[in-house]
N, C-alpha and C positions, 0 to 999 in steps of 0.2 A: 624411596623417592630419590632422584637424581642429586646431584650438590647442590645443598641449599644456597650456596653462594651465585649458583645462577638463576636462581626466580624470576622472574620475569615483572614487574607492576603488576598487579591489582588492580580495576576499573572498579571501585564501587561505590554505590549507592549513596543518596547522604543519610545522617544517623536517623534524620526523622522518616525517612520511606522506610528503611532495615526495622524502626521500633514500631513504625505500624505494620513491619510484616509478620514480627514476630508476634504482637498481639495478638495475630490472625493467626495464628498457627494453632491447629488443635491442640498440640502440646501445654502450651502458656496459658491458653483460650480456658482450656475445662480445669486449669491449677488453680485460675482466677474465679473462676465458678463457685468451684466447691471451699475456695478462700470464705468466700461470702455466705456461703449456704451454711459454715459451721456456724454452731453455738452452743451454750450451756450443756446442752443433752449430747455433744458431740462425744463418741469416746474413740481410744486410741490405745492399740496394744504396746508392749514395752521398747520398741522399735519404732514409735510413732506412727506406725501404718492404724487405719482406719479398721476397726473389729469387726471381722463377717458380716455380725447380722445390720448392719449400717449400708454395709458395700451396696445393697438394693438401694437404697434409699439415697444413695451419690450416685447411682446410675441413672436415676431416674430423672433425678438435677440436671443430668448433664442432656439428655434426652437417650442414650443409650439402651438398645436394644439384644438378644440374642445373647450365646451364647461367650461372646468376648466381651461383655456389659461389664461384669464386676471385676474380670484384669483391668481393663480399660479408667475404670472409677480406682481403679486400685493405684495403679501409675500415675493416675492424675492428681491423689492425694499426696503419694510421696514425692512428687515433682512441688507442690504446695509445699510442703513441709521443707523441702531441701532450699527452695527457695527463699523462706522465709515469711513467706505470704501465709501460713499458718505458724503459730506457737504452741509450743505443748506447755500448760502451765506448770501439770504435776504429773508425774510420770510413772506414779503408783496411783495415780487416782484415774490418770488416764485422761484429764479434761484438757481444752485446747482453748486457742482465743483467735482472734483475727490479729496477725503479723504485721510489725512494722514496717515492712519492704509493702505491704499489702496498696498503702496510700500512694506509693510511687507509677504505679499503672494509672491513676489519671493524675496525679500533681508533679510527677517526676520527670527530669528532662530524657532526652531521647539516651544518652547515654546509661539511665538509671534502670530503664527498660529492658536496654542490652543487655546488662551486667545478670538483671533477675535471669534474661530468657538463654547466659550462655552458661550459667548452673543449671538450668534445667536441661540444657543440653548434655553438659557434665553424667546427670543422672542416665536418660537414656542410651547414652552412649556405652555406660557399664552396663547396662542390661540389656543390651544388644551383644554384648560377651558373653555371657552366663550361656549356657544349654540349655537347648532345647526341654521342655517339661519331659517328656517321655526318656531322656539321656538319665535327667534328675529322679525320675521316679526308679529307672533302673539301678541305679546308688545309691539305693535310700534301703538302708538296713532294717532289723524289724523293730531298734526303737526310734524311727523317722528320723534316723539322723542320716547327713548324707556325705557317703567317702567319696573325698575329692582323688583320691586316689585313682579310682576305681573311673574314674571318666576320663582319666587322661589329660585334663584340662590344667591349663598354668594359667590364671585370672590374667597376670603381667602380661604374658607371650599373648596373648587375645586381642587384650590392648595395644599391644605396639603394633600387633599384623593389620585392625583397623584401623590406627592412626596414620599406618603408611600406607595403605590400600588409597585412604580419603586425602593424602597428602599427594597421590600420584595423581587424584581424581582434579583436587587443585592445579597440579602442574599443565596438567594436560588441556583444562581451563583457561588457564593464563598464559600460555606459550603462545607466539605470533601465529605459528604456523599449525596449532590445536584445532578443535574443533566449536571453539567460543561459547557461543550459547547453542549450539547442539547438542541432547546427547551421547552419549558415550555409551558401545555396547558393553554391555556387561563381560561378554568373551576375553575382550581387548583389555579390558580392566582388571579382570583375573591373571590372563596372563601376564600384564606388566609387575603384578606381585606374584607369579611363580618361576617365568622364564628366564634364566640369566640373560644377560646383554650381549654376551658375547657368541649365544648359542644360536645358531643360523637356522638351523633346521627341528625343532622341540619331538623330543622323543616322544614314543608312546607314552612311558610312565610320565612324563611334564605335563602331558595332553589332559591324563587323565586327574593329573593336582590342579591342573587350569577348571576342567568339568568340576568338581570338588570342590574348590575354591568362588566357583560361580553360584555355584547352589547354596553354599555355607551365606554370600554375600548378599544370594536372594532374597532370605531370613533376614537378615541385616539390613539393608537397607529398606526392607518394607517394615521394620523398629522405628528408623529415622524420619521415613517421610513425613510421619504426624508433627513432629518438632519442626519442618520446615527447612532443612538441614538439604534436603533433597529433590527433584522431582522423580520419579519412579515409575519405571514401566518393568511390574514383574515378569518373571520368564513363563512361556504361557506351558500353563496345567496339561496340555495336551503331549507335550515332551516328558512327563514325568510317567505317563500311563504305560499299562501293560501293552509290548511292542504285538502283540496277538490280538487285541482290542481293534478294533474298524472302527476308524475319528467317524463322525458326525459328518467332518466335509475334508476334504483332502488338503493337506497344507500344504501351503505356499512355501517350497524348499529356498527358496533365495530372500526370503524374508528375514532379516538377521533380527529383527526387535522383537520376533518372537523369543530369543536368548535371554531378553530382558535389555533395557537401556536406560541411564542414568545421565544427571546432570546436576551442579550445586546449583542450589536458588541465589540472588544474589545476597539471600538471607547469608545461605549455607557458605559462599565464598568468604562474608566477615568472620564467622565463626572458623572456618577454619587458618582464614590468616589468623586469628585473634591466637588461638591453639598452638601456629607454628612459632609466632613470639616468644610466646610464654615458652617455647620451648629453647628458645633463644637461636632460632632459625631467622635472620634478614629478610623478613617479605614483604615488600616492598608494594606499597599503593599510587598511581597517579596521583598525583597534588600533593605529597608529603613534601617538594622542594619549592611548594610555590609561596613561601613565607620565608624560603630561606636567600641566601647570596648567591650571587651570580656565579661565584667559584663550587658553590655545592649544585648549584643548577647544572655546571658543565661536567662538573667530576663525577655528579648521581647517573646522571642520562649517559655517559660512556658505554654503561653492559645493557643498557633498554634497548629492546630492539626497535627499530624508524617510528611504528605506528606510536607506542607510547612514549617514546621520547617526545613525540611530535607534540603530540596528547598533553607531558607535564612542561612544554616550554609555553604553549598557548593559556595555561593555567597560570604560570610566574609572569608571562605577559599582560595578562589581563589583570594585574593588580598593580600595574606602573606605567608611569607615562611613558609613552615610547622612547623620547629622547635619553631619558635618565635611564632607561634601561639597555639604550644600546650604548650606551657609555659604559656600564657597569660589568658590561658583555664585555665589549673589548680593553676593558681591563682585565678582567679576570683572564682573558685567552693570553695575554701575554706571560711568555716564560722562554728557559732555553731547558728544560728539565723535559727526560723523557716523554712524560702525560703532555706537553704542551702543545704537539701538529695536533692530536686527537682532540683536543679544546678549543682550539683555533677552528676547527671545521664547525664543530658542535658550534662554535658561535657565528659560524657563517652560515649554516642553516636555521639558527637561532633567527639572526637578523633578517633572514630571507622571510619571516612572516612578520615583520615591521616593518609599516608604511615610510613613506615619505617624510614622513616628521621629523626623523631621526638621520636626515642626511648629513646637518651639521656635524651632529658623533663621527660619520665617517668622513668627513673632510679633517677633521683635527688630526686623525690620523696618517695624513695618506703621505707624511713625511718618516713615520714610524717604519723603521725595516723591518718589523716581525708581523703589522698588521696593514702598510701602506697595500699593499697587492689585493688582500681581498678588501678591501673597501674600497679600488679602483674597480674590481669586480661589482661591488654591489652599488656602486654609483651607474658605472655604465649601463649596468642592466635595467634601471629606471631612468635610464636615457638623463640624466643628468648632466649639464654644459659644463665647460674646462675643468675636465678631469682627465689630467695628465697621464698621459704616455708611461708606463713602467721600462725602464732603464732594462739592458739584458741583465745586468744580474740582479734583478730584483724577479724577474721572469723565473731565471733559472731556482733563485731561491724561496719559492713561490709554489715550481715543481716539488722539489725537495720533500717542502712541507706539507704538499699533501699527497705524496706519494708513503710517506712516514705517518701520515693520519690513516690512511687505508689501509696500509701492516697494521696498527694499535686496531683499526676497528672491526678488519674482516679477514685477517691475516693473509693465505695465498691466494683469494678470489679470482675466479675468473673474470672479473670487473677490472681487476685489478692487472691482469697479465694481457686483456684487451688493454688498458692504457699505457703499460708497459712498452706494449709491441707496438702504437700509434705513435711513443714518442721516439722512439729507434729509428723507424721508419720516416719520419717527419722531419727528423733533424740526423743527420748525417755526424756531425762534430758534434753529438750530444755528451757525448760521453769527454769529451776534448776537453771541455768548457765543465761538466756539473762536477768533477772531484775539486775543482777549486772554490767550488759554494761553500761559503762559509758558514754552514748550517750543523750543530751536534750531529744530525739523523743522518747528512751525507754520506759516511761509509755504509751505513746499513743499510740505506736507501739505494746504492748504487751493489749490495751486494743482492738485495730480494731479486735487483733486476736481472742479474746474473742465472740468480736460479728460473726467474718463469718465464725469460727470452726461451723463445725453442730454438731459436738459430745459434747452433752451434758458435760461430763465428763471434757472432752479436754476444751472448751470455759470455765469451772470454773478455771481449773488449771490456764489459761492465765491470768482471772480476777484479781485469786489469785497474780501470778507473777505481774500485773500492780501495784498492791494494792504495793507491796515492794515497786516496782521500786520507787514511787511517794513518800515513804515515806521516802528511802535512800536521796530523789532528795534534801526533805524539803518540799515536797509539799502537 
């Protein structure tokens, strides 16, 4: 997975929809089942799993048919077990009881739900690593014991390849520009855990760890689906067949979901934020700032991109009266510290979804040199009467600082080298006038300009102007 320190928010659910989905999830659903279905007569081998001749008789609880009945009852007891929703009383006698966690499925609050249904996640998730039976029965020596040697397999290495596999599955999730609640082919997801980043063109042998990697992940996540972890579209049977074989009906070569395709549930996105925590990864959810300060409101939403920044200001908003909170806005934006143009905007499109109520907040300030400019902006633009004229250099250091917010928030943009070149062209003595702004950002502000003028001419003059600025500063 990418740098954790750039995650993007989280949109999810609240706890009470996540612990009625998880309810619903075959996985919890048939733990809670067969919870109930022991008793007295229940027995259990030294490992707590449920003894053969039982496995019938938990399949048949659960309504389980076929030839995957008694795996199926088999997982679903030690998912019981590991959860706690069953107890082993005596562990040579073999007998069990109904678990303390048992009563928290209907008297428990939503968080007590979760906690059961992201151990039983726990459990599947390791035995979605284990091998294949037919791997296991070929390492199994003649006294049934089975060399881990001999399979090649590192329990650890399994785990960490699925945890990053499903943490790239996250990312790709929650990034603006992702594919949200669509999902994600399987190819694409193989290859972001085989293809380096840097490799433009993936070799044959990558191709073939991509192919490899997809099939291994097929197995995989048709483990996780029943936990609820996932929605699943396995890769279709017909690509696995003998290429001498005549299909049935000719397929649809442009069809990519026949590879298989994926997406987390919004179950599956708690669980695996919950995972990246624990791992002491920053992943960040909309509304974790809206109970906090106005200063962590503006500092948190700085790396969010537009939509969910937009997303956790409307949330801090809706728990304060407007007045009091564009008050609280523009104090926090004030500063002369590097982070403060980048806070100052954050709070002018803060206040741009605060009504009218909150005009007074920006009248108090419109004597303030660091926030009088945009609250002359945000008055005029709901057409509010005498609201004075900004003086030129309050204009000029107005530009400054939010020419210094768009370096902090989108560094060389083209957004940014359009406004660059408008104001060049706009103002003639621009550059005459902005090295005397008395603003920290001026030199650096007047040197960005230097670099993304394409006129020759123009980008020396900016240099020029940097070169004062830095020298009036002391620097």
């Amino acid at each position: 997975m990418s740098d954790s320190s750039t995650l993007p928010p989280v949109r999810l659910t609240s706890e009470a929809e996540l612990a009625r989905d998880a309810l619903a999830t075959p996985l919890l659903s048939r733990a809670v089942r067969l919870a109930r279905w022991a008793g007295p007569d229940t027995r259990v081998g030294a490992g707590g799993e449920l003894v053969e001749e039982q496995l019938p008789g938990a399949a048949a609880e659960l309504g389980l048919e076929g030839e995957d009945a008694a795996a199926l009852a088999s997982e679903a007891w030690r998912v019981a077990v590991d959860t706690g929703l069953v107890a082993v009383l005596d562990e040579e006698e073999g007998t069990v009881d109904k678990g303390a966690e048992l009563a928290l499925v209907t008297s428990g609050a939503p968080a007590d739900v979760l906690s059961l249904w992201l151990v039983a996640l726990d459990t599947v998730l390791a035995d979605a690593g284990v091998p294949d039976l037919d791997d296991l029965m070929t390492a199994m020596d003649d006294d049934g014991e089975i060399d881990l040697s001999a399979l090649d397999w590192d329990p650890d290495a399994e785990a960490d390849f699925l945890d990053g596999v499903l943490g790239n599955l996250y990312l790709l999730t929650v990034s603006e520009d992702g594919p949200g609640d669509s999902p994600v082919p399987l190819p694409a997801l193989a290859a972001s855990a085989v293809v380096p980043d840097d490799m433009a063109e993936p070799t044959n042998d990558v191709l073939e760890q991509v192919s490899d990697v997809m099939m291994r992940l097929d197995d995989q996540f048709r483990l996780l689906e029943p936990a609820g972890l996932v929605d699943f579209q396995p890769v279709d049977e017909t690509l696995m067949t003998d290429p001498e074989e005549e299909p049935a009906a000719p397929p649809d070569e442009t069809d990519i979901s026949r590879y298989g395709m994926v997406r987390l549930t919004p179950l599956g996105l708690y669980g695996i934020r919950t995972r990246l925590q624990e791992e002491g990864i920053h992943a960040p959810a909309v509304g974790d700032l809206a109970d906090k300060g106005a200063d962590a409101l503006l500092d948190g939403t700085s790396t969010f991109p537009p939509a969910a920044a937009q997303a956790e200001t409307e949330q801090w908003l809706a728990q304060r009266e407007p007045l009091a909170a564009a008050r609280e806005l523009l104090a926090a934006a004030r500063g002369s510290d590097p982070g403060a143009p980048l806070r100052r905007l954050l709070c002018q499109q803060a206040l741009s979804l605060v009504g009218g109520e909150a005009s007074q907040a920006l009248r108090e300030v419109l004597d303030d040199p660091e926030l009088g400019g945009l609250a002359r902006v945000w008055l005029t633009e709901r057409g509010a009467p005498d609201v004075p004229a900004p003086s030129e250099e309050l204009v000029f250091w107005l530009t400054v600082d939010t020419i210094a917010a768009q370096l902090a928030a989108e560094g060389n943009s083209e957004e940014l080298q359009s406004l660059v070149e408008g104001l060049a062209a706009q103002h003639s003595s621009f550059f005459a006038a902005a090295w005397r702004v008395d603003h920290p950002a001026t030199p650096d502000v007047l040197e960005a300009m230097g670099r993304l003028h394409p006129d020759k001419k123009v980008a020396k003059e900016a240099r020029k102007a940097a070169f004062k600025a830095r020298s009036q500063q002391g620097g």
